[in-house]
Backbone as CSV, one residue per row, in Angstrom:
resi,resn,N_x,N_y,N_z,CA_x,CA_y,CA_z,C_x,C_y,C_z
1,UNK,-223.117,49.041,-83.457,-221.956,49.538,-82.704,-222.415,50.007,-81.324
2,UNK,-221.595,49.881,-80.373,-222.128,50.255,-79.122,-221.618,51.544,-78.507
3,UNK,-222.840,52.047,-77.212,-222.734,53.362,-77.239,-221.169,53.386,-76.787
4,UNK,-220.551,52.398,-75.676,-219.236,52.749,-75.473,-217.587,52.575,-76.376
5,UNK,-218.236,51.977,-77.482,-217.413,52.476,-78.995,-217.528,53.511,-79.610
6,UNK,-218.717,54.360,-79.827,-218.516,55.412,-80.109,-218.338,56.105,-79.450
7,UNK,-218.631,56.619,-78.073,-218.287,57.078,-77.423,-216.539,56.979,-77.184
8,UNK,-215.791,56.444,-77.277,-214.321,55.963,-77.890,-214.131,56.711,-78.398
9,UNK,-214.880,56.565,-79.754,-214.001,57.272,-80.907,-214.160,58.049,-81.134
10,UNK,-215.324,59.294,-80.450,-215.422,60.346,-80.413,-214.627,61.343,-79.657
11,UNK,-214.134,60.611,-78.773,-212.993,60.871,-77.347,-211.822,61.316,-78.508
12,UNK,-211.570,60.276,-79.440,-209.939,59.782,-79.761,-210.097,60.830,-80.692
13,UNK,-210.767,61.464,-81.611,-211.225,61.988,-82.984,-210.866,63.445,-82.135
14,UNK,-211.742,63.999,-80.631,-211.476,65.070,-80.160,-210.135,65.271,-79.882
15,UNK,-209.412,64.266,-79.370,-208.336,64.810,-78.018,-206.848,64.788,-79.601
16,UNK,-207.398,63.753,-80.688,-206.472,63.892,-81.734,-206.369,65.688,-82.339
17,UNK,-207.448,65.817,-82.826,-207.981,67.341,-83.388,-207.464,67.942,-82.701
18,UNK,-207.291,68.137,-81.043,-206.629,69.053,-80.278,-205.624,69.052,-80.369
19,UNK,-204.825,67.913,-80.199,-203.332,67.771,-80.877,-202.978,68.876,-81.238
20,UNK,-203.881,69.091,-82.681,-203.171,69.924,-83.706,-202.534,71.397,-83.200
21,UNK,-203.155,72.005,-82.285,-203.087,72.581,-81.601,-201.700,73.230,-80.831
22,UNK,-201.226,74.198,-80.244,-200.005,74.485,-79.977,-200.276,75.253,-78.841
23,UNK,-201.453,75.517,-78.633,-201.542,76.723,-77.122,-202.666,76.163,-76.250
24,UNK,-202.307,77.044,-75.371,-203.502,76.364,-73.993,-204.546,77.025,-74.514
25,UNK,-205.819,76.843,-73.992,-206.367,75.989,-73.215,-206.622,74.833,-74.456
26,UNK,-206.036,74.517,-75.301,-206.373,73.495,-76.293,-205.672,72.105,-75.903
27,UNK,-204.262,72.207,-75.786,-203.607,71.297,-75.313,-203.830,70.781,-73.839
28,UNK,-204.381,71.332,-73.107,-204.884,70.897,-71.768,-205.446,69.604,-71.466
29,UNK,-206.228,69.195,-73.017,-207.098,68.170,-72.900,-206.686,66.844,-73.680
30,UNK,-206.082,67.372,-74.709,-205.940,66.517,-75.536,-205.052,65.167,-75.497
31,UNK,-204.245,65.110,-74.613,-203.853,63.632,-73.917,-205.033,62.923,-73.426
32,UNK,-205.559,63.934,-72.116,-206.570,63.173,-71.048,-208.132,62.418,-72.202
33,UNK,-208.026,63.019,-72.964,-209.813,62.884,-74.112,-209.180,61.445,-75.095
34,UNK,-207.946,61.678,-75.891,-207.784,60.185,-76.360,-207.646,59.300,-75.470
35,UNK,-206.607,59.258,-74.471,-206.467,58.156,-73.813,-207.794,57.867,-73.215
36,UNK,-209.022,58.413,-72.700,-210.299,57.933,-72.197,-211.125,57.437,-73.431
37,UNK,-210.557,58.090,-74.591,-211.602,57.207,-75.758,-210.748,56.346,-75.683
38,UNK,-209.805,56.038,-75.744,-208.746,54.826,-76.237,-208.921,53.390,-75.238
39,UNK,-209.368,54.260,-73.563,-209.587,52.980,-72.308,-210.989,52.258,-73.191
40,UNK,-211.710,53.356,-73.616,-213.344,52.524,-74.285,-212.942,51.957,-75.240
41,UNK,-212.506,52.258,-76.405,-212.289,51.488,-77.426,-211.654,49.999,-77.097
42,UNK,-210.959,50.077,-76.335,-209.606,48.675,-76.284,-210.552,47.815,-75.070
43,UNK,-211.569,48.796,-74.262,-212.448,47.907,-73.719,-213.078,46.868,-73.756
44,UNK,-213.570,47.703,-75.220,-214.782,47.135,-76.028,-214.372,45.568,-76.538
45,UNK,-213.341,46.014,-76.950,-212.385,44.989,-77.713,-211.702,43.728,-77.193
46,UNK,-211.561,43.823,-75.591,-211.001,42.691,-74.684,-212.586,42.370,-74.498
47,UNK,-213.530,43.021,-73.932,-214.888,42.178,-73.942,-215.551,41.666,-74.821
48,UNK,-215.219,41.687,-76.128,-215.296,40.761,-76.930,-214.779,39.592,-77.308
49,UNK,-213.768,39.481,-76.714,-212.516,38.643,-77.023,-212.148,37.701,-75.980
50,UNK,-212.461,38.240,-74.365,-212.593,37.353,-72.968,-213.146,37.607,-72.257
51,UNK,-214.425,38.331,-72.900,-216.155,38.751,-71.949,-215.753,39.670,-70.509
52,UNK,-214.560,39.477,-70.658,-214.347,40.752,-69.559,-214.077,42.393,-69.807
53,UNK,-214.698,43.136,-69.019,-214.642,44.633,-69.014,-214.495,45.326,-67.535
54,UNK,-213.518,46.219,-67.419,-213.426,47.098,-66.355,-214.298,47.775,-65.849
55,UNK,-215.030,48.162,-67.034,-216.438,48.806,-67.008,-217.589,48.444,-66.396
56,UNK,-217.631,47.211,-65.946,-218.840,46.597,-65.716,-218.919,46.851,-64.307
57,UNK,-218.328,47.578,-63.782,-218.627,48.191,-62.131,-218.072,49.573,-62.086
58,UNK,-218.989,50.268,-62.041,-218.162,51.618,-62.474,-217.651,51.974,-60.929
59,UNK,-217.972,51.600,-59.765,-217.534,51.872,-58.484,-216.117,51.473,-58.365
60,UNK,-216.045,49.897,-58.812,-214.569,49.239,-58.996,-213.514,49.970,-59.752
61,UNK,-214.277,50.586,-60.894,-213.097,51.167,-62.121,-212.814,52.294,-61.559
62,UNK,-213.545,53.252,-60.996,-213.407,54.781,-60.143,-212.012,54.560,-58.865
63,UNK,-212.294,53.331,-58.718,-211.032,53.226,-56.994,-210.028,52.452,-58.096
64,UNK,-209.936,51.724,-59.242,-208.887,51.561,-60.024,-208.411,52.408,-60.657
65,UNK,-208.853,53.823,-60.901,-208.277,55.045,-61.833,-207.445,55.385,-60.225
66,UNK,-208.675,56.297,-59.005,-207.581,56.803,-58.222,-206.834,55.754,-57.752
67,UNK,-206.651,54.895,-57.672,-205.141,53.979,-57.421,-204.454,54.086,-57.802
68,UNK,-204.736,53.936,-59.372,-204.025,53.921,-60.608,-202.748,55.455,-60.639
69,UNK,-203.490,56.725,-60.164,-202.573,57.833,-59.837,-201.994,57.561,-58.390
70,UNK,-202.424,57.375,-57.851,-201.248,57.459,-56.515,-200.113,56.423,-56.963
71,UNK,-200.320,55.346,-57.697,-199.405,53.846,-58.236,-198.545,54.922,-59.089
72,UNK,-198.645,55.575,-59.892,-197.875,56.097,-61.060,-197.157,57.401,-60.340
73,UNK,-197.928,57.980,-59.270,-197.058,59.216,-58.312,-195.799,58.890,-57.682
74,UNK,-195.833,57.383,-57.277,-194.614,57.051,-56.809,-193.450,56.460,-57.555
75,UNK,-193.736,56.718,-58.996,-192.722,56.456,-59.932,-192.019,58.144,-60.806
76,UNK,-193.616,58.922,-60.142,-192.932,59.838,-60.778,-192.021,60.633,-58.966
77,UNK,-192.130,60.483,-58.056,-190.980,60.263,-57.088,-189.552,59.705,-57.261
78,UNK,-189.906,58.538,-57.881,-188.170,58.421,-58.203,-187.872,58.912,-58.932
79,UNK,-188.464,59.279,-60.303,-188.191,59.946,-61.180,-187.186,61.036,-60.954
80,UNK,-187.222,61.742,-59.656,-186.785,63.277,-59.366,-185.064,62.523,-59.072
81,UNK,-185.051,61.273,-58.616,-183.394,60.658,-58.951,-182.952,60.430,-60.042
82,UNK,-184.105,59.453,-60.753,-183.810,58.780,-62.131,-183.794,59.975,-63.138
83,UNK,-184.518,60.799,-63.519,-184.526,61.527,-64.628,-184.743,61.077,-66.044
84,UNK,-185.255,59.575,-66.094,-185.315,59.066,-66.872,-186.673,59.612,-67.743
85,UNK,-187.518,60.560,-67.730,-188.175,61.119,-68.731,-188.422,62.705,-67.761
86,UNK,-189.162,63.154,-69.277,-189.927,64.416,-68.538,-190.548,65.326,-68.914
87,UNK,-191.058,66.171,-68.909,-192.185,67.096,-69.314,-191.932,68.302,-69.939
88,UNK,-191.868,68.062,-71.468,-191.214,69.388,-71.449,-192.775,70.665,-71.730
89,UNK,-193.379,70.385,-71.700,-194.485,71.317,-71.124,-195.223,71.715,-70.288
90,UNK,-194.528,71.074,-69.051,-194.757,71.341,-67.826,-194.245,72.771,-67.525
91,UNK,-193.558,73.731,-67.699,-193.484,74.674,-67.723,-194.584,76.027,-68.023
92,UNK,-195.597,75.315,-68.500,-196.844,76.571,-69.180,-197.865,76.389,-68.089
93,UNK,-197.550,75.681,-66.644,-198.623,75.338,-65.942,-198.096,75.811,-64.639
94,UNK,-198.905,76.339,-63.948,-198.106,76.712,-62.292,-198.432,74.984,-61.756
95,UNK,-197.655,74.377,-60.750,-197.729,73.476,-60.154,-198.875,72.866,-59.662
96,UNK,-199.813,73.837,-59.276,-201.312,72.705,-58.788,-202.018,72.315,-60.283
97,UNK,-202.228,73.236,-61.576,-202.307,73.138,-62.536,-201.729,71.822,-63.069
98,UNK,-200.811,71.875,-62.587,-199.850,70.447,-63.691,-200.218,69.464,-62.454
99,UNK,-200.164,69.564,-61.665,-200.869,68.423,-60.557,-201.846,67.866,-60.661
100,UNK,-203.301,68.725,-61.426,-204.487,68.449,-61.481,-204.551,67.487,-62.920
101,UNK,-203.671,68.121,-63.986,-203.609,67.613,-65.214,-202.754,66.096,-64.933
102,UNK,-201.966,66.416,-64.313,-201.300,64.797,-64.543,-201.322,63.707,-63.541
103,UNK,-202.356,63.988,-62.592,-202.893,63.179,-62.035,-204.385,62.714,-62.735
104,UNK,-204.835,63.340,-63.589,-205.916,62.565,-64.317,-205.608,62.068,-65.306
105,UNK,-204.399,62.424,-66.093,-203.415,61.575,-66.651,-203.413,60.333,-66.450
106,UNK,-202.309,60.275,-64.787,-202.321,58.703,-64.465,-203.131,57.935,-63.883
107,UNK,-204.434,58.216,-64.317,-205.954,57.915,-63.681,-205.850,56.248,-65.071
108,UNK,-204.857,56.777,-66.337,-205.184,55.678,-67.052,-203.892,54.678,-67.179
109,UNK,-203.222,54.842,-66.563,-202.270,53.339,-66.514,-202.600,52.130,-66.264
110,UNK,-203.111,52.162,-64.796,-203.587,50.542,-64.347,-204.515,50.454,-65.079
111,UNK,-206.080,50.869,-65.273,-206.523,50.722,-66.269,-206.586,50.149,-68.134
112,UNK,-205.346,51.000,-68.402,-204.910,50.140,-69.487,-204.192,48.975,-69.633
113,UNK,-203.287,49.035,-68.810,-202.248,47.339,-68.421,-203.971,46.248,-68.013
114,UNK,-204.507,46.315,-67.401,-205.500,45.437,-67.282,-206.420,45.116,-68.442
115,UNK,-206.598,46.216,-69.252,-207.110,45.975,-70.722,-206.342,45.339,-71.653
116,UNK,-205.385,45.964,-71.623,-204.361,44.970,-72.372,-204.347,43.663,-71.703
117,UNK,-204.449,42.939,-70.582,-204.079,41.868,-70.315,-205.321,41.189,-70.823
118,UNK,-206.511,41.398,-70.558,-207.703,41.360,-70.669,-207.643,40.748,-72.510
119,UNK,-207.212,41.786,-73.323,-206.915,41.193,-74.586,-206.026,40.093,-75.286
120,UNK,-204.838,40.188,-74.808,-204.594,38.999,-74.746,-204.649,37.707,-74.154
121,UNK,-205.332,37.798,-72.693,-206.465,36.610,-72.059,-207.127,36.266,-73.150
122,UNK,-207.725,37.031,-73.853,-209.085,36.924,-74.723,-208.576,35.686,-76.427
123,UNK,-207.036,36.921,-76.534,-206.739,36.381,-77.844,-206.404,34.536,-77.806
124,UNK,-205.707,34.313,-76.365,-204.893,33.136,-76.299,-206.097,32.185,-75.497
125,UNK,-207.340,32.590,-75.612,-208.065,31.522,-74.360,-207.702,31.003,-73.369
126,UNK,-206.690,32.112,-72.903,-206.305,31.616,-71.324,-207.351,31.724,-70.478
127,UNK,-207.857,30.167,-69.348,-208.111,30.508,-68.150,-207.204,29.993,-67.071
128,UNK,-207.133,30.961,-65.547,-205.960,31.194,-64.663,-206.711,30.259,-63.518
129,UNK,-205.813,29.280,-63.189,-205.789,28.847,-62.313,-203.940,29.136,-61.229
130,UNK,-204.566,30.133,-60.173,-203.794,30.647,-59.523,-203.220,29.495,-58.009
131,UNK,-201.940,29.119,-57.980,-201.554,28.470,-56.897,-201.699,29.514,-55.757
132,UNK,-202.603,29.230,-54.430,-202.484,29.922,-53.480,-201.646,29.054,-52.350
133,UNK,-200.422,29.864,-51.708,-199.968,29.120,-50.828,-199.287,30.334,-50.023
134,UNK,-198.813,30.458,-48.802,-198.419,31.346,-48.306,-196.648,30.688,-48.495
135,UNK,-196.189,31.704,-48.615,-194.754,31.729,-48.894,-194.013,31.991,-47.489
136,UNK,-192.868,30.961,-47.266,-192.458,31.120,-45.974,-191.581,32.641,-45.722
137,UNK,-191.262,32.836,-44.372,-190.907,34.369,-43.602,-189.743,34.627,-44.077
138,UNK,-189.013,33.538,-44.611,-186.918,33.881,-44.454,-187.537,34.632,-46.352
139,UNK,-188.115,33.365,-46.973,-188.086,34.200,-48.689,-188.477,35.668,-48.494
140,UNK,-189.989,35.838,-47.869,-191.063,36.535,-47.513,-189.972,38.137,-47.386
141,UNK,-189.443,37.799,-46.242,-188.409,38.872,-45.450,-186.890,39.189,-46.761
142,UNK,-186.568,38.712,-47.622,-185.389,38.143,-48.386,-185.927,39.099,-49.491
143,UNK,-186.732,38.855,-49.820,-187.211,39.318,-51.266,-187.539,41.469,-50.986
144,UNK,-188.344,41.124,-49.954,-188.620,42.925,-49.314,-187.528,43.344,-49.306
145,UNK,-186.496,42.772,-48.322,-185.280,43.348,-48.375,-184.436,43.537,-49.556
146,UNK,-184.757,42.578,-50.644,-184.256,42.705,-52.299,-184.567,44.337,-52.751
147,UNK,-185.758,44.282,-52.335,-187.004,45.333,-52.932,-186.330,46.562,-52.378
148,UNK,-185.866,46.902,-51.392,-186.112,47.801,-50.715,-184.266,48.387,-50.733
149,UNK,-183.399,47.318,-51.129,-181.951,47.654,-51.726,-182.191,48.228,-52.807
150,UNK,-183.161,47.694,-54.162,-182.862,48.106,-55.054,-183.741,49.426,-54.679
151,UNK,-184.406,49.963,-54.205,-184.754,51.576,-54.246,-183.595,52.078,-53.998
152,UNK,-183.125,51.769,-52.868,-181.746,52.730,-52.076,-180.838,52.868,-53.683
153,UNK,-180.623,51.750,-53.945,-179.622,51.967,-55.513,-180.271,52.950,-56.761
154,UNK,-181.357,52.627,-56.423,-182.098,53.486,-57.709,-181.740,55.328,-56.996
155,UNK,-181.787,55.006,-56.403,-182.352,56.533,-55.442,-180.975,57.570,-55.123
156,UNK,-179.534,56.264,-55.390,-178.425,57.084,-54.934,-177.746,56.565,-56.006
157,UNK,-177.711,55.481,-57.206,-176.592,55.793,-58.032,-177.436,55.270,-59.331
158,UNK,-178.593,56.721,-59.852,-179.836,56.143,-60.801,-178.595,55.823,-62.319
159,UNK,-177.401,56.334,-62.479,-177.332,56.756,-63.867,-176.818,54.835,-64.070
160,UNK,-176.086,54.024,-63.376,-176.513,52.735,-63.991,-177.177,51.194,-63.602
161,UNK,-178.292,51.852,-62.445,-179.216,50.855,-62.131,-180.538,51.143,-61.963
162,UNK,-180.873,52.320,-62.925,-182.233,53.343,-62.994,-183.476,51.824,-63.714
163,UNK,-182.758,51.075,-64.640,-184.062,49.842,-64.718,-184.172,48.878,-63.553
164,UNK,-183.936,48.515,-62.455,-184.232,48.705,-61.152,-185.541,49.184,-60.701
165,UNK,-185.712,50.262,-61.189,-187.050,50.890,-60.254,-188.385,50.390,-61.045
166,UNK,-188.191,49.132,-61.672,-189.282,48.728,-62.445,-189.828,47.456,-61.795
167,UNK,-188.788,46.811,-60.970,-188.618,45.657,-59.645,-189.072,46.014,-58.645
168,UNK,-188.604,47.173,-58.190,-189.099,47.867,-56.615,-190.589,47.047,-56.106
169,UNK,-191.408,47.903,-56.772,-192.631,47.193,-56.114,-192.998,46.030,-55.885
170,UNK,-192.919,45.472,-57.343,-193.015,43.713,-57.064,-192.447,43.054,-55.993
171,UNK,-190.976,43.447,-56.180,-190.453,42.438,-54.690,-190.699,43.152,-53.433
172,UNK,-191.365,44.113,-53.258,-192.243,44.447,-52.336,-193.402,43.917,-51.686
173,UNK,-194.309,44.347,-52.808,-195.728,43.904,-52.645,-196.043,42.302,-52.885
174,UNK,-195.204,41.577,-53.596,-195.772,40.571,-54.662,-195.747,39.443,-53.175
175,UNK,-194.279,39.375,-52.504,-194.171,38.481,-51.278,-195.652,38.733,-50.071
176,UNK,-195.667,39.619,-50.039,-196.278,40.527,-49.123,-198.152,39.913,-49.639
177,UNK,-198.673,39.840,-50.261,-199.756,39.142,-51.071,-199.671,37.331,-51.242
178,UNK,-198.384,37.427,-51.085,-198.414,35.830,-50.735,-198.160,35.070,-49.145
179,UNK,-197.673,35.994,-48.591,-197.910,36.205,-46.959,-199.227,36.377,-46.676
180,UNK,-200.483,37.117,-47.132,-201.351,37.134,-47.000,-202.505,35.890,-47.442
181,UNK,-202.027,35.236,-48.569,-202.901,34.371,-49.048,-203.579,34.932,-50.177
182,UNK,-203.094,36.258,-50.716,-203.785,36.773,-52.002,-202.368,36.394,-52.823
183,UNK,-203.329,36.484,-54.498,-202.932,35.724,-55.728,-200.868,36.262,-55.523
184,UNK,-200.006,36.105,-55.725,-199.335,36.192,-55.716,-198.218,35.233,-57.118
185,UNK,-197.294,36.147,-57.675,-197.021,36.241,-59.263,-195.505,35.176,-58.349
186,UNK,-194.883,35.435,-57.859,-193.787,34.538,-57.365,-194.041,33.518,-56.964
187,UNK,-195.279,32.993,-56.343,-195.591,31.937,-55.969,-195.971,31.524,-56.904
188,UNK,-196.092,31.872,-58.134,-196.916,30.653,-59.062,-195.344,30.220,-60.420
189,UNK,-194.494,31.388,-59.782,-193.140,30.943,-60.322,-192.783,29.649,-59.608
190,UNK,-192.946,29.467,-58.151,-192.269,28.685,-57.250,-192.934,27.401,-57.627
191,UNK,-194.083,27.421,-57.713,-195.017,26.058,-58.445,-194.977,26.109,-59.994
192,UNK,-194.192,26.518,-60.767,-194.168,26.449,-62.019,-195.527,26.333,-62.936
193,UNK,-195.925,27.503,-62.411,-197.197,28.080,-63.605,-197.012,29.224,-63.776
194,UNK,-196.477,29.151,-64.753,-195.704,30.411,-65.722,-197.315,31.174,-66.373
195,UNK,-198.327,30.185,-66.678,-198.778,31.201,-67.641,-199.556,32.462,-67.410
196,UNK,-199.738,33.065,-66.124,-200.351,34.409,-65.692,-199.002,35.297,-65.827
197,UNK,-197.681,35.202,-65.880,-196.128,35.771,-66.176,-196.637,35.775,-67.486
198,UNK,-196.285,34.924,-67.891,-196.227,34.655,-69.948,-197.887,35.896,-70.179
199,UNK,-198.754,35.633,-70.039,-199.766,36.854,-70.426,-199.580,38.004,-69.844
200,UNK,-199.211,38.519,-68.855,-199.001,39.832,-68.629,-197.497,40.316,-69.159
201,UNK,-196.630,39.464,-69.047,-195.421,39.814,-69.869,-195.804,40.283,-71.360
202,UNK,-196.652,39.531,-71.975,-196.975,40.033,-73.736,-198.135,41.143,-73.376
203,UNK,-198.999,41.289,-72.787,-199.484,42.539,-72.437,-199.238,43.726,-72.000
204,UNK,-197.681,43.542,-71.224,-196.886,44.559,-71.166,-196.621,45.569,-72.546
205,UNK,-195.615,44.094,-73.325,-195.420,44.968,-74.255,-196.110,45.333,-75.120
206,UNK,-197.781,45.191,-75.336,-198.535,45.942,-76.252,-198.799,46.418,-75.387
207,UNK,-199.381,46.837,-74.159,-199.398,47.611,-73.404,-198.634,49.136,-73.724
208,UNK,-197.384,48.902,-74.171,-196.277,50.024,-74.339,-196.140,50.250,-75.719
209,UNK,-196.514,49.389,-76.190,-196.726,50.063,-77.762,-197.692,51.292,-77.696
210,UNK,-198.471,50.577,-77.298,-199.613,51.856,-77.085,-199.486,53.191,-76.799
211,UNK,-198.556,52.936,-75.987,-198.435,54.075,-75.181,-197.380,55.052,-75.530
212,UNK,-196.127,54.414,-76.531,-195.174,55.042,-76.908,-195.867,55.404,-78.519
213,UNK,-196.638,54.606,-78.980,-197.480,55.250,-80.333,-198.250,56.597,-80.143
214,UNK,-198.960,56.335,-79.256,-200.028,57.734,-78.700,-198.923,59.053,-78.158
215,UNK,-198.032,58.749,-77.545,-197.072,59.420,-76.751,-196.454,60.063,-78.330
216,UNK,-195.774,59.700,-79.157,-195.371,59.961,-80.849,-196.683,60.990,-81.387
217,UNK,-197.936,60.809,-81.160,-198.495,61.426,-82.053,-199.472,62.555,-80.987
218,UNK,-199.040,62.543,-79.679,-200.014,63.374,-78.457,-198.693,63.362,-77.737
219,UNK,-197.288,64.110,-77.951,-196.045,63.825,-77.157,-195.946,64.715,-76.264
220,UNK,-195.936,64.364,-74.963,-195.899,64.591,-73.468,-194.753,64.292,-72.684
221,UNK,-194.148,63.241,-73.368,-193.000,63.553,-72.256,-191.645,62.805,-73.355
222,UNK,-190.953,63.143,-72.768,-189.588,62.700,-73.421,-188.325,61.665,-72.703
223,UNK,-187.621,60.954,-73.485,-186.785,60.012,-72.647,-185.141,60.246,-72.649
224,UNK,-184.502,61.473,-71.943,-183.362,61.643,-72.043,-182.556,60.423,-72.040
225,UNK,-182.131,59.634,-72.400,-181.445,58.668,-72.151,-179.837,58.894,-71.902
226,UNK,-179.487,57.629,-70.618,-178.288,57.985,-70.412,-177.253,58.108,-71.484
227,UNK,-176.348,58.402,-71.564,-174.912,58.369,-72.819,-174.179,57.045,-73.119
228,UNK,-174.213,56.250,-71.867,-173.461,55.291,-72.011,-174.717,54.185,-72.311
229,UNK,-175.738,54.218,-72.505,-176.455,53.159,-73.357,-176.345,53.207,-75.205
230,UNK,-176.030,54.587,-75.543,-175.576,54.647,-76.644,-174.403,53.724,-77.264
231,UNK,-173.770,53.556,-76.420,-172.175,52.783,-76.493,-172.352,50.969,-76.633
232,UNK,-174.133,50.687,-76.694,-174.085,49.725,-76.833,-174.320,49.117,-78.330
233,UNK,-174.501,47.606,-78.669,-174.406,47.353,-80.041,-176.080,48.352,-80.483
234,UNK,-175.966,48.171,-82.151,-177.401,48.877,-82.242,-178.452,48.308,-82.132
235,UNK,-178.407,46.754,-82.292,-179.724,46.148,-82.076,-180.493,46.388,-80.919
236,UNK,-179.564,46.823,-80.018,-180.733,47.190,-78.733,-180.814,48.876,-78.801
237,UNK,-179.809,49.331,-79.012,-180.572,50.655,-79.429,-181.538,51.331,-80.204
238,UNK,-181.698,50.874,-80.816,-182.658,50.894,-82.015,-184.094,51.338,-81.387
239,UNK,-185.050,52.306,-82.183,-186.203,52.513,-81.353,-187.431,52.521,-82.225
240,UNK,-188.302,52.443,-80.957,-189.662,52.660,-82.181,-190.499,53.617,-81.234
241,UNK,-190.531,54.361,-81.989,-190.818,55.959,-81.427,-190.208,56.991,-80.928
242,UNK,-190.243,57.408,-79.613,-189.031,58.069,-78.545,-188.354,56.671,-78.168
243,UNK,-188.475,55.294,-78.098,-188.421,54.102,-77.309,-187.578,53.417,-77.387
244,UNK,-186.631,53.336,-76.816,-185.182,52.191,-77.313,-185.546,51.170,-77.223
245,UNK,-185.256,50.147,-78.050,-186.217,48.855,-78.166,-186.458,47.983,-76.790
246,UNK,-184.752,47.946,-76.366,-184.535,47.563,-74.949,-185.273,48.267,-73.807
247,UNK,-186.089,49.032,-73.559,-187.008,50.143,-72.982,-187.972,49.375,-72.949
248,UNK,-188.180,48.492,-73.856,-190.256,48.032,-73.844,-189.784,46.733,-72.559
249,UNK,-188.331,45.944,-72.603,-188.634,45.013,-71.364,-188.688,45.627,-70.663
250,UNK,-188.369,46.863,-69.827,-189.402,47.667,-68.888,-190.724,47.265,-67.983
251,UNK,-191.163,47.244,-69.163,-193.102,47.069,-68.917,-193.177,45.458,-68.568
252,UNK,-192.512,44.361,-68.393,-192.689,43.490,-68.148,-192.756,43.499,-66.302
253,UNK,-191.749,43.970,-65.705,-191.312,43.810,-64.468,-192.834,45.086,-63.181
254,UNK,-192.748,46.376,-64.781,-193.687,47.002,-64.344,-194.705,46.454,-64.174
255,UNK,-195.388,45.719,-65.131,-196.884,45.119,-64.999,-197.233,44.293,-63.753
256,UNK,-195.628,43.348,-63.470,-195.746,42.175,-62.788,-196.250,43.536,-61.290
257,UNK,-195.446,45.013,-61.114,-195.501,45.542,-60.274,-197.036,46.278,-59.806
258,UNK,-197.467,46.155,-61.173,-198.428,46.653,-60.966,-200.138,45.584,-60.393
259,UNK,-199.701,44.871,-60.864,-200.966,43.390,-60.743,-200.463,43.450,-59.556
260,UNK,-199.517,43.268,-58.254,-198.735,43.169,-57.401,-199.638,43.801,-56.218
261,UNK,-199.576,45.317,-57.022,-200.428,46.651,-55.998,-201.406,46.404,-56.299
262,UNK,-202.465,45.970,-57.366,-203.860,45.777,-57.121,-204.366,44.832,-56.600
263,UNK,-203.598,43.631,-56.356,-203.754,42.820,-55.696,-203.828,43.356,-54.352
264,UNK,-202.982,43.839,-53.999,-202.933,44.383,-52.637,-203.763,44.817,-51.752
265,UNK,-204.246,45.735,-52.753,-205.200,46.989,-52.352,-206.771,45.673,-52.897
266,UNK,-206.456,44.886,-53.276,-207.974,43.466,-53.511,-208.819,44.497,-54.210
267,UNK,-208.565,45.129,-55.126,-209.522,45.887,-55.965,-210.283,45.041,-56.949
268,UNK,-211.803,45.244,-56.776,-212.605,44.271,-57.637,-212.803,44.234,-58.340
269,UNK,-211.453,44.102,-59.784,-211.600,44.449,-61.499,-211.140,42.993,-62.290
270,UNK,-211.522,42.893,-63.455,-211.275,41.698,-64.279,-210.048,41.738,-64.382
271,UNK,-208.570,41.131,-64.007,-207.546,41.030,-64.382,-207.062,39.607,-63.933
272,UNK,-206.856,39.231,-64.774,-206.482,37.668,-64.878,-207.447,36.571,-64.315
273,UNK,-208.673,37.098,-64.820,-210.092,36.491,-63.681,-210.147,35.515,-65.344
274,UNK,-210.769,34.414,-65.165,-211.464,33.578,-66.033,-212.568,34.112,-66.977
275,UNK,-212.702,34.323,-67.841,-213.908,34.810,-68.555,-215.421,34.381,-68.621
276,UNK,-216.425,34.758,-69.290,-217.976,34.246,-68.980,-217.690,32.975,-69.780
């Protein structure tokens, strides 16, 4: 077994045990300690599976964690429109306190969406051959401006176009990377090579399993949901966890948003790279 598996599960075994827990300074940790055994464990596990690891540059993975929080700060920005989750123990912390904690928090999002993709790269023997082409100015300009309506909507009428803010970035960034000549997720729609969509779409949603499982048994935040989604049939209401089932396509549009910004920022990590 290797040192960064146990090292995993020694993380997951601590930050679980703390769980149990009901007062500070115990609960302080116990999100941030599983989810860092949990990035090793699921590591371990995509580099077995498509020889790729995040790990293998620890300089690269350090500027992919702080990315990774400033990427997740600007969702918890809209948030203050949307209201679509929230903290109900944010209250036991004065503000730089809960700043410090939940920005090392979202040190593990991008991180994990890339592990997850990483695993199912691994499971399906996908290798990516990416169409590079620069996308002309009228789409280029068309799509930003898409991007940049749907904030204004998210931002002034969240209670029924709050799944919206899961698009924002992509049709932001994604044109904007294909203007540049980096990998770009619309352009390989426009040439019909679906399959870097099709793997991060199913990595999404284990991606969010994950996260709404751990979130169930280490629960941090909660999902008020609007009233009038109740009013719909139950098959989409229906949940698994805090999670309305309809909630996990979410993570599809997110991921695309998120590969989008690391692209951007040309951060040098295994995500949708070809394996050894």
């Amino acid at each position: 077994m290797s040192k960064q598996l146990i090292l995993g599960v020694l993380l997951v075994i601590c930050g679980l045990l703390l769980s149990t827990q009901s007062e500070r300074p115990w609960i302080d940790y116990n999100f941030h300690l599983t989810w860092f055994g949990f990035l090793l464990i699921s590591d371990r596990i995509a580099f077995r599976l498509s020889g790729q690891s995040i790990f293998s540059n620890w300089r690269n993975f350090l500027t992919l964690a702080f990315a990774s929080a400033f990427f997740w700060w600007l969702y918890e920005w809209a948030n203050l429109s949307l209201k679509n989750w929230v903290y109900p123990g944010k209250y036991l912390y004065d503000p730089t306190e809960w700043g410090i904690f939940a920005t090392a928090a979202f040190t593990t999002v991008l991180p994990h969406l890339a592990i997850s993709t990483n695993i199912v790269s691994g499971l399906a023997k996908s290798n990516f051959n990416f169409v590079k082409e620069r996308m002309n100015n009228l789409l280029v300009t068309t799509l930003i401006l898409l991007g940049i309506i749907c904030l204004a909507l998210v931002v002034y009428i969240p209670m029924y176009v709050f799944p919206l803010v899961w698009f924002v970035t992509f049709l932001i960034l994604d044109p904007v990377n294909a203007l540049q000549g980096r990998r770009s997720l619309i352009t390989q729609i426009l040439k019909r090579n679906y399959k870097p969509l099709v793997v991060l779409a199913i990595a999404a949603i284990l991606a969010g399993f994950w996260w709404e499982t751990i979130n169930y048994f280490i629960p941090k935040w909660i999902y008020p949901i609007v009233p009038w989604f109740w009013d719909l049939p139950s098959p989409i209401t229906a949940k698994y966890a805090q999670m309305p089932l309809a909630g996990f396509l979410g993570y599809i549009p997110f991921i695309y948003s998120a590969f989008a910004f690391v692209e951007l920022l040309q951060i040098k990590i295994p995500w949708l790279k070809n394996g050894n």
